[in-house]
C-alpha positions in Angstrom: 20.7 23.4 -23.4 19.0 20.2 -22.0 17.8 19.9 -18.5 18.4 16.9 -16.6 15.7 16.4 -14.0 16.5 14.0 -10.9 15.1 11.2 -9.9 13.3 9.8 -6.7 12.1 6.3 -5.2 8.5 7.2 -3.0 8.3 4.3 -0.5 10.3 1.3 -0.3 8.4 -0.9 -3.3 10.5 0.7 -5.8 9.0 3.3 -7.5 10.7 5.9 -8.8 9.6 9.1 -10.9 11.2 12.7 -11.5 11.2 15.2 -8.5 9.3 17.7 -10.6 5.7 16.3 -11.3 3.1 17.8 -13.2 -0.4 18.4 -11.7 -2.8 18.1 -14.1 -5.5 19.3 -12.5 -6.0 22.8 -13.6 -6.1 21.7 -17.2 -9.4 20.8 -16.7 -10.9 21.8 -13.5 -11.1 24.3 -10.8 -8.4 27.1 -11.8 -11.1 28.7 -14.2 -12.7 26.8 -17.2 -11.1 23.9 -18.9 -8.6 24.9 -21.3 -8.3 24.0 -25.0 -6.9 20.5 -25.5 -4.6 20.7 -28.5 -2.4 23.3 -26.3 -2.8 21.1 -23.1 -1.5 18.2 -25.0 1.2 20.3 -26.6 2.3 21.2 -22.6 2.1 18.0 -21.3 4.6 16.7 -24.4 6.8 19.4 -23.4 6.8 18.7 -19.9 7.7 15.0 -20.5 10.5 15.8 -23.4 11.9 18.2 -20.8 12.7 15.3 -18.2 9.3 15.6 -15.9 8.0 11.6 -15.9 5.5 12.1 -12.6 2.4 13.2 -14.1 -0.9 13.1 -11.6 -4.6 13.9 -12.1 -7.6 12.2 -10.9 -11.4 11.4 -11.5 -12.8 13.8 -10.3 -11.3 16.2 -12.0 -13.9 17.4 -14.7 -15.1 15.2 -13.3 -13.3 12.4 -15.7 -11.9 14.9 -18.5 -8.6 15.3 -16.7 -8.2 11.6 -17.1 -8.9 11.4 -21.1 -7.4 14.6 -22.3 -4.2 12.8 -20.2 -5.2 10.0 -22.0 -4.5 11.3 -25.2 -1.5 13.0 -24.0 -0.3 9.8 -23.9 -0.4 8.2 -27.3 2.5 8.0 -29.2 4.6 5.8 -26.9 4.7 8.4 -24.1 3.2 5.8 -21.6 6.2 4.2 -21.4 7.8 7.3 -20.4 5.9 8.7 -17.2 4.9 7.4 -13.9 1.1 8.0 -13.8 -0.8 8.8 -10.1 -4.6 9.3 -10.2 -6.9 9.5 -7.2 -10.7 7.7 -6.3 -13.0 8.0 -3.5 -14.6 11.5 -4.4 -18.2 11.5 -6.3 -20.8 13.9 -6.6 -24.5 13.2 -5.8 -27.0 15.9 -6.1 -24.7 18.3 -6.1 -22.9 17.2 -2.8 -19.6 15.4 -2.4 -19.5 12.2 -1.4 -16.7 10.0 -0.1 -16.9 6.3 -1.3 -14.5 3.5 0.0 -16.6 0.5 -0.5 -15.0 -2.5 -2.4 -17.0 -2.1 -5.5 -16.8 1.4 -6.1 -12.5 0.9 -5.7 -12.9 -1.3 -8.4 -15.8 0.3 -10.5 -13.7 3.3 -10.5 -10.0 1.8 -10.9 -11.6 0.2 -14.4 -13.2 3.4 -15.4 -9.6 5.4 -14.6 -7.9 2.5 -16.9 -10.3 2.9 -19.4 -10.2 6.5 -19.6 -6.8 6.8 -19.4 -6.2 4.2 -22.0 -3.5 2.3 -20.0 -3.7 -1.1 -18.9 -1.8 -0.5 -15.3 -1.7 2.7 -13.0 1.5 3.1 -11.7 0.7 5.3 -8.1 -3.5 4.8 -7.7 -4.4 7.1 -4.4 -7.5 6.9 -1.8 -8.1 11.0 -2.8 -10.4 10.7 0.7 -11.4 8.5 3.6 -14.5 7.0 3.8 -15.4 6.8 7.4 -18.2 4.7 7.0 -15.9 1.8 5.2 -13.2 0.5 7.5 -9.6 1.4 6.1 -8.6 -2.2 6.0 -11.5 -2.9 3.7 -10.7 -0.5 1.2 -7.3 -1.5 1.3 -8.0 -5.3 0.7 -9.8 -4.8 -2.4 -6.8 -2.2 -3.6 -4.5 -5.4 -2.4 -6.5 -7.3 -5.2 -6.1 -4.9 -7.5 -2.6 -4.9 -6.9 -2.5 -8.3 -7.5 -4.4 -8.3 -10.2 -1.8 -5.9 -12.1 -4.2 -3.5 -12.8 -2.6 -1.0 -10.2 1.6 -0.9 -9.4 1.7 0.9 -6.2 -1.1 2.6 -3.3 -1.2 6.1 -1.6 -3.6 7.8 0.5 -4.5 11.3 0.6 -5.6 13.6 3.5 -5.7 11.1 6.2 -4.3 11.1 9.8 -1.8 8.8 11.4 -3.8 6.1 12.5 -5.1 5.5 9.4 -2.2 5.3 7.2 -0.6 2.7 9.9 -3.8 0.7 9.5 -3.8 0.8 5.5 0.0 0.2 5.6 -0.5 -3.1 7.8 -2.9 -4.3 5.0 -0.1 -3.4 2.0 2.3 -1.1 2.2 1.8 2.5 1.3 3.9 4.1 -1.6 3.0 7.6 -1.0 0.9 10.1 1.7 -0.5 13.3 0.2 -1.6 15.7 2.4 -1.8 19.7 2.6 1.5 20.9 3.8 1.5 25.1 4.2 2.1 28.0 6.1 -1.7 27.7 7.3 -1.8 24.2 7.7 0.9 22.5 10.0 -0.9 19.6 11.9 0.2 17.2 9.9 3.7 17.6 11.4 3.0 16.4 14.9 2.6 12.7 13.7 2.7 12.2 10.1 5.6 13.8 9.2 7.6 12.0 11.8 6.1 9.2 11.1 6.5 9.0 6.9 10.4 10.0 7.4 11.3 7.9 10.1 
């Protein structure tokens, strides 16, 4: 029996992906070790067969193995079937994280997370943090060019308060907000919520 999985437009641009999305990130990171490719590839083909289009990883997952094994997930002419969302901003250096906003790491990164993915556009590319040391608006213009350029579709921002999204969204408008949303953590409901729905 085939299941038909509904769609949804995030923001106002246009996009629109399946309500279910799959989270890549456990394939390759953080929920234990990586696990073995063939059967992650098999999953995500089942996933997309089954009606799920929204897939979402980023680069620092692995770091950067998330990206390729969904990469090859891809091949095939499954591209053309999903709505890919990856994340920049987070590095690692000498063992600490780091949060990086500056124009030419946006870029450096957006042409690595092409490259790796093997896809010539990103359909949803987020800021995975905020650099505090960059102003918002200057990360944003060089994700505007980007835009632009046609090497990303659409913008989000993750984990960042109120002010900030307003500021980004003055600069080009923001597609998507992800941000922790639990029974421990409820802050975000004083302002953002409000905010993204009305």
């Amino acid at each position: 029996m085939a299941v038909k999985v509904e769609r949804i437009k995030l923001g106002s641009q246009g996009l629109e992906v399946s309500k279910l999305g799959l989270g890549c990130m456990g394939m390759s990171a953080y929920y234990g070790g990586p696990k073995p490719e063939p059967e992650m590839i098999s999953l995500i083909h089942h996933v997309i067969d089954s009606g799920v289009t929204f897939l979402d990883t980023s680069d620092v997952y692995g770091p950067h193995t998330n990206e390729i094994l969904l990469g090859k997930a891809l091949k095939g002419g499954r591209r053309e079937k999903v709505q890919i969302a990856t994340n920049f901003a987070i590095t690692h250096k000498d063992g600490k994280m780091e949060v990086r906003g500056d124009p030419a790491y946006v870029r450096a990164s957006c042409e690595a997370s092409l490259k790796r993915l093997e896809i010539d556009c990103i359909d949803l590319y987020y800021i995975h943090r905020i650099d505090i040391r960059v102003p918002i608006e200057v990360t944003m213009g060089e994700l505007k060019k980007l835009v632009e350029e046609g090497k990303i579709k659409y913008i989000g921002v993750s984990e960042a308060c109120a002010s900030t999204i307003r500021r980004a969204h003055a600069i080009h408008p923001i597609t998507a907000v992800q941000n922790e949303w639990s029974l421990w953590s409820r802050d975000l409901e004083e302002e953002i919520v409000l905010f993204v729905l009305f």
